[in-house]
C-alpha positions as CSV (number, residue, x, y, z in Angstrom):
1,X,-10.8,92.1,128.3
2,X,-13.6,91.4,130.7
3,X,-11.0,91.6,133.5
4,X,-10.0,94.4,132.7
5,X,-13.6,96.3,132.5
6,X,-14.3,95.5,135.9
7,X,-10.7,96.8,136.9
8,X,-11.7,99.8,135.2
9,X,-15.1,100.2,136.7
10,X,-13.5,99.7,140.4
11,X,-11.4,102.6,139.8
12,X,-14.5,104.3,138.3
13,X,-15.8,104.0,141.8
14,X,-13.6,104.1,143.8
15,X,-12.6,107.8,141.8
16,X,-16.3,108.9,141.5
17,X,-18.0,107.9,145.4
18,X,-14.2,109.3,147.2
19,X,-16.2,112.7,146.0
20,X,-19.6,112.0,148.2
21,X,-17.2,110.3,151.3
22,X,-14.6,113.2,151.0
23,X,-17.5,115.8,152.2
24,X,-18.7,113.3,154.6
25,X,-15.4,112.9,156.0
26,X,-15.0,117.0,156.0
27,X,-18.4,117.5,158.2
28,X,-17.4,115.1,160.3
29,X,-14.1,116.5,160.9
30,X,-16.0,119.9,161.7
31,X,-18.6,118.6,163.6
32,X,-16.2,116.0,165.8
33,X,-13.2,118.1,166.4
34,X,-14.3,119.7,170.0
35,X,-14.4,116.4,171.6
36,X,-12.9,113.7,169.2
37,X,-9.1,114.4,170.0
38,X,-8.1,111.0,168.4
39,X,-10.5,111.0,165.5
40,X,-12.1,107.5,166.6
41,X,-15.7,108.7,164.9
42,X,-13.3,110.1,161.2
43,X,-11.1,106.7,161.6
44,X,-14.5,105.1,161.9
45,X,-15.9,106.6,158.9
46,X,-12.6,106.3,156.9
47,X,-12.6,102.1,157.5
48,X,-16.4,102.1,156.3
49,X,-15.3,104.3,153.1
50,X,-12.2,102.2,152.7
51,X,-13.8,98.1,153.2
52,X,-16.5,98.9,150.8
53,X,-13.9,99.0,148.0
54,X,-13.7,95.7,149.0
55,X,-17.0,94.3,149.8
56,X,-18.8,95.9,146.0
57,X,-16.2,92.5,144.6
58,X,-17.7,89.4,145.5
59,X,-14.9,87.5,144.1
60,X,-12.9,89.0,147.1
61,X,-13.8,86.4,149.9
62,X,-12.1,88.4,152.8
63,X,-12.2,86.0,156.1
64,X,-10.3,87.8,159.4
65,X,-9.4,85.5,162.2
66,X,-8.4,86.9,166.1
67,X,-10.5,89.8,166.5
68,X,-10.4,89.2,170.3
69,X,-6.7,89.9,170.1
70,X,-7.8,92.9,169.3
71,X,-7.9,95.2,172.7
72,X,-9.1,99.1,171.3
73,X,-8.7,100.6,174.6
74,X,-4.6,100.4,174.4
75,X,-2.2,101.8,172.2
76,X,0.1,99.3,170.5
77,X,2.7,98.8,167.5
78,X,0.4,97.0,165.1
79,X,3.1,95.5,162.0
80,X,1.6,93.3,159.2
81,X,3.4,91.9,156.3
82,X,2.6,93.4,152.9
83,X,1.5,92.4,149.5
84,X,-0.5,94.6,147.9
85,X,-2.5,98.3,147.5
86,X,-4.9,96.2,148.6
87,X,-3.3,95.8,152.4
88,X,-4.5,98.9,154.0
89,X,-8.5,98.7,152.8
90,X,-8.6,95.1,153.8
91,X,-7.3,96.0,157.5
92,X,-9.7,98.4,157.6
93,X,-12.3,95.3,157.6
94,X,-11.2,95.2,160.9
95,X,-12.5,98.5,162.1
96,X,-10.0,99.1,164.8
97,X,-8.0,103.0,165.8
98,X,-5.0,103.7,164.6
99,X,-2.7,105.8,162.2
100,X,-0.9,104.2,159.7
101,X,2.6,105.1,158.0
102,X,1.9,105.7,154.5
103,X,4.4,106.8,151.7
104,X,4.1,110.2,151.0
105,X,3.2,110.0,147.4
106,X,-0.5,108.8,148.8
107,X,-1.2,111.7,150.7
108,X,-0.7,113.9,147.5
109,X,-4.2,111.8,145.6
110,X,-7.1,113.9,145.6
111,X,-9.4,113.2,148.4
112,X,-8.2,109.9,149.1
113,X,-4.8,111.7,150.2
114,X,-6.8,114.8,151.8
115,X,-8.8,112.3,154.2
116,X,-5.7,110.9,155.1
117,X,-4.5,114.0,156.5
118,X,-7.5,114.5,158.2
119,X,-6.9,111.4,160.2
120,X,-3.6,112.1,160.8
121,X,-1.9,109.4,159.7
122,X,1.7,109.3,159.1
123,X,3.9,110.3,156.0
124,X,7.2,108.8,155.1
125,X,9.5,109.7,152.0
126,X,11.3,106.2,151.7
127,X,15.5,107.4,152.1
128,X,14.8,110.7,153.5
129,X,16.5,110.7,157.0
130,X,14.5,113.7,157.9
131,X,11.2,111.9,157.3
132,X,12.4,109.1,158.7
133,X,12.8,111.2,162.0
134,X,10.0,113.1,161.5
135,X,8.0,110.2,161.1
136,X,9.3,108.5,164.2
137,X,8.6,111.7,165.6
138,X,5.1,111.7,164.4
139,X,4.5,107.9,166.0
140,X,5.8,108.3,168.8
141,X,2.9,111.4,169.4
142,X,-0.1,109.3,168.1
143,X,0.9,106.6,170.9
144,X,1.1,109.6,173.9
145,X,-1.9,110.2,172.7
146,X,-3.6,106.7,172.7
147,X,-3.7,105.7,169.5
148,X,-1.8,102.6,168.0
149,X,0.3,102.9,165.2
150,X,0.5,100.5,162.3
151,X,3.6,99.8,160.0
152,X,4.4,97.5,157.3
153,X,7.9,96.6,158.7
154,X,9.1,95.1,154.8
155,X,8.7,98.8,153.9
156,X,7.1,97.9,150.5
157,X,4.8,95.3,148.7
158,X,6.4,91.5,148.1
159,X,6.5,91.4,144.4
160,X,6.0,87.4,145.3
161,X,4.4,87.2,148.9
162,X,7.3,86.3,150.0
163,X,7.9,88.1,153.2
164,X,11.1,90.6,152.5
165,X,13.2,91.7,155.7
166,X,11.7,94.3,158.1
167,X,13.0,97.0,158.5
168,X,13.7,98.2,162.5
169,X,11.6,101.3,162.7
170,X,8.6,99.7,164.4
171,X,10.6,97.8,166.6
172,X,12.6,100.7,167.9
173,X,9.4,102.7,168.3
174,X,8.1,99.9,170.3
175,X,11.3,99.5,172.6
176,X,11.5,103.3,173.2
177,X,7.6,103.8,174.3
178,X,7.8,100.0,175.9
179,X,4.5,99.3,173.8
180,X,3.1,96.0,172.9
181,X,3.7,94.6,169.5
182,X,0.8,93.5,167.4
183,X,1.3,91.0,164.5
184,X,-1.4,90.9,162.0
185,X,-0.6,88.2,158.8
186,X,-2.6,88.6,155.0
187,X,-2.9,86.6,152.6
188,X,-4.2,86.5,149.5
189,X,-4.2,90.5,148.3
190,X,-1.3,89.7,145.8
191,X,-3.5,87.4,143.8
192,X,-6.4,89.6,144.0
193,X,-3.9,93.1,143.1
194,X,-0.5,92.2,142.0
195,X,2.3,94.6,142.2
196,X,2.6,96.0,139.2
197,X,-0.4,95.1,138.0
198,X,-3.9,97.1,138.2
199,X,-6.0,94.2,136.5
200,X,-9.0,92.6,138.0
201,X,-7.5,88.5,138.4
202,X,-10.8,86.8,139.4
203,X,-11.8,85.0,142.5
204,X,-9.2,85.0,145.6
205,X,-9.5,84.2,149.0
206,X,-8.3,86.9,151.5
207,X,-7.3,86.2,154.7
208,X,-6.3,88.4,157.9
209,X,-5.1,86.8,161.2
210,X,-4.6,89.3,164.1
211,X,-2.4,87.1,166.4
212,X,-2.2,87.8,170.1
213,X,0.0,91.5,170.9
214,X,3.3,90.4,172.3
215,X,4.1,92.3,175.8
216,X,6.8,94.6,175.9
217,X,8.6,91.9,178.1
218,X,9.1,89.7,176.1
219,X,11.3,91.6,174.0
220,X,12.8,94.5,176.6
221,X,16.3,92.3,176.4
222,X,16.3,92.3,172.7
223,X,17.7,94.8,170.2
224,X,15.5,96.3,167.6
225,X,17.1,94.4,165.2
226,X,16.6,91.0,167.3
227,X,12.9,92.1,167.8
228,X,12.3,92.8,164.1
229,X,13.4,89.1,162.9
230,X,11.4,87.8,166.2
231,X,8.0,88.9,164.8
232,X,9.3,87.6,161.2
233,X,9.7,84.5,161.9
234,X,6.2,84.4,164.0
235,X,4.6,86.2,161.1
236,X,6.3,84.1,158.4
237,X,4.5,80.9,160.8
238,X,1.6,82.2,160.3
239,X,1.6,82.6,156.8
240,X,2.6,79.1,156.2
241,X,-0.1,78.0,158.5
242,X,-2.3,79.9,157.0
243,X,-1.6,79.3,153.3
244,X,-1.8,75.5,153.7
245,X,-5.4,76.4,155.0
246,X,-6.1,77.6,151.8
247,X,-4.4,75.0,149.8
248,X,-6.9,72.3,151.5
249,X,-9.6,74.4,151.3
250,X,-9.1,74.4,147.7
251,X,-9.0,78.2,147.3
């Protein structure tokens, strides 16, 4: 019972304060769009509004390792596994540009879904071809542009953290516009928010790793598909590397 009150008083929050950061978003929209092409001051704003969701739970220990992979001033194929609702407002601990590929339902939420828009990011209706192109379509602009782009290859959460095939979409974004790849690794979000499950499930340790980008020649010679199992397996690694961290850190 108690774990579910504080699930419901998160969502109280989260519903209530996406009211008060929605305007702030809109004036900043106004007041930014002569000179802020790439929205770098909304995407700013939008990571605040997003990692306080998950700073107000102190039971979410959220560690993020590799920052100075990190290089903000070049656009780049960011791919993370993915575990849970969770994912996207922990990466946004990291307070790095870029648009992400979202499902569409998300973009249709009140506010939540409205701010999205105003950052551009990127809608996908899973098994629409269309979308599929038009989202390729829509990637392949916010790179020209300068922005990275970040996917979740497995195309949905891990009901059991187990990391699911990818899917080739990033990697053939990646070949085509001869970007970097960045691999970024969480753990912990499915023990913290299930799928499935919107109950509060106590004290979890969250970790991000942002490994270092891999150059576009290291996989020029590779197929999409080659590329995509490439970063799996360096991403699945890391996981284990990471996990049995945790296991001796007793978390």
């Amino acid at each position: 019972m108690k774990n579910r009150l504080i699930a419901i008083a998160w969502f109280s929050f989260v519903g209530i304060t996406s009211v008060i950061f929605f305007l702030a978003a809109l004036v900043i929209k106004v007041a930014t769009v002569a000179f802020d092409r790439r929205l770098v001051i909304l995407q700013q704003f939008t990571c605040f509004w997003g990692a306080l969701y998950t700073w107000i739970i102190p039971a979410w220990k959220i560690r993020i390792e590799g920052r100075q992979h990190i290089d903000s001033k070049k656009a780049r194929v960011v791919v993370s596994n993915h575990q849970s609702l969770l994912d996207i407002l922990v990466l946004f601990n990291l307070f790095c540009h870029f648009k992400f590929v979202s499902k569409s339902e998300i973009f249709k939420v009140p506010l939540i879904g409205w701010n999205m828009r105003f950052n551009r990011y990127i809608e996908l209706k899973r098994g629409d071809k269309r979308s599929i192109a038009r989202m390729m379509k829509d990637c392949k602009k916010a790179l020209d542009e300068g922005s990275s782009v970040l996917i979740f290859p497995e195309g949905t959460r891990s009901p059991d953290g187990n990391i699911r095939n990818f899917k080739p979409g990033a990697f053939i974004l990646a070949t085509e516009h001869q970007a970097p790849i960045q691999p970024i690794v969480i753990s912990g979000t499915n023990k913290a928010l299930p799928k499935h499950s919107i109950n509060f499930h106590g004290k979890c340790d969250i970790r991000v790793r942002v490994m270092p980008e891999i150059a576009y020649e290291e996989f020029a010679g590779l197929s999409p598909e080659e590329t995509a199992q490439m970063v799996r397996e360096k991403i699945i690694h890391e996981l284990d590397d990471i996990e049995k961290q945790q296991t001796a850190d007793g978390s």
